[in-house]
N, C-alpha and C positions, 0 to 999 in steps of 0.2 A: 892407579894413583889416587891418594884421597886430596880434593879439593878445601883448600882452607875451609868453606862454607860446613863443612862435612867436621872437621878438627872444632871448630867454634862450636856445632852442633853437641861438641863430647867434652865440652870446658866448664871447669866449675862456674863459669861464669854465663853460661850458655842463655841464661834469665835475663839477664843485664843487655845479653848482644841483642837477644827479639825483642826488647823493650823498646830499646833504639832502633831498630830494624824497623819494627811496626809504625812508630815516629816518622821515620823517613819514609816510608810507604804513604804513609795519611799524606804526606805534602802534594798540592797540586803537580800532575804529571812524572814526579820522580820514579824512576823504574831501576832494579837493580841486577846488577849482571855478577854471577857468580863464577869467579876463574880459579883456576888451578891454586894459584898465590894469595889471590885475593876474593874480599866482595865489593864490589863498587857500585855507588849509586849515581844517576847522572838523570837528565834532562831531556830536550829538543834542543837546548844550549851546548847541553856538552857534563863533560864530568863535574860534580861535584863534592863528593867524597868517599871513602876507603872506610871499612869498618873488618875490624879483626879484635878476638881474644887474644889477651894479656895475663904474663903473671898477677897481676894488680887489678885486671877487671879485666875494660874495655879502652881501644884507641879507635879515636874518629879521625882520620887525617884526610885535614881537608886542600883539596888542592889547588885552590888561589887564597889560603889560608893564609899568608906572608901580606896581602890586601887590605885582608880583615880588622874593624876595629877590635880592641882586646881589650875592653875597659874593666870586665873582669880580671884579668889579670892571668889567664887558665890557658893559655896557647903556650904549647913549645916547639921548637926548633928553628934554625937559624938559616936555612936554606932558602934557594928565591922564590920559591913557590911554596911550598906545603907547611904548614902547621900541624900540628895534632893535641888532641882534645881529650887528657886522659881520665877513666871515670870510673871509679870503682862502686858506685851505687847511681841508681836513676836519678838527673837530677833534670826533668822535663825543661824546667823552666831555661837553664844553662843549655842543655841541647837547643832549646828550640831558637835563644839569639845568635846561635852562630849558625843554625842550619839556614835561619830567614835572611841572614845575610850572605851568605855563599850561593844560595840562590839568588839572591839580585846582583851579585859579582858576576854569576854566570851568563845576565844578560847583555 
């Protein structure tokens, strides 16, 4: 069985996914777990986000993402927990205010 990690690996987008990958790596303590469905990054807290290729690029969906402020304007979905972060080019600066706050939601 191929592991989503493994399909991301072979997506025109596959640049975009280690971009962010590497991103969430740098962060204090986040470690990532690669499942069959998914890749997830989490903490000593607990989870903190989802990262998959997309027709469009890349989805960060994050899971106390419904908490989050959105002063950008760049969160969708309606459900009580998750958000996602859609991103068809690297845009550090946008990654990095939602990944620093999904971390301090986590604690």
């Amino acid at each position: 069985m191929t592991t989503q990690f493994e399909k991301d690996m072979q997506s025109p987008h596959k640049g975009l996914f280690l971009k962010v990958r590497e991103l969430l790596l740098t962060m204090d303590g986040i470690e990532e777990i690669q499942k069959n469905r998914i890749t997830t990054f989490s903490n000593r807290d607990g989870g903190i986000c989802h990262l998959r290729t997309m027709p469009h690029g890349i989805d960060i969906g994050f899971l106390k993402g419904a908490k989050m402020t959105d002063e950008q304007e760049r969160l969708t979905g309606t459900g009580k927990a998750i958000r996602v972060l859609a991103l068809s080019e690297f845009e550090k600066e946008v990654c990095t205010f939602y990944l620093e706050q999904a971390v301090l939601l986590n604690r």
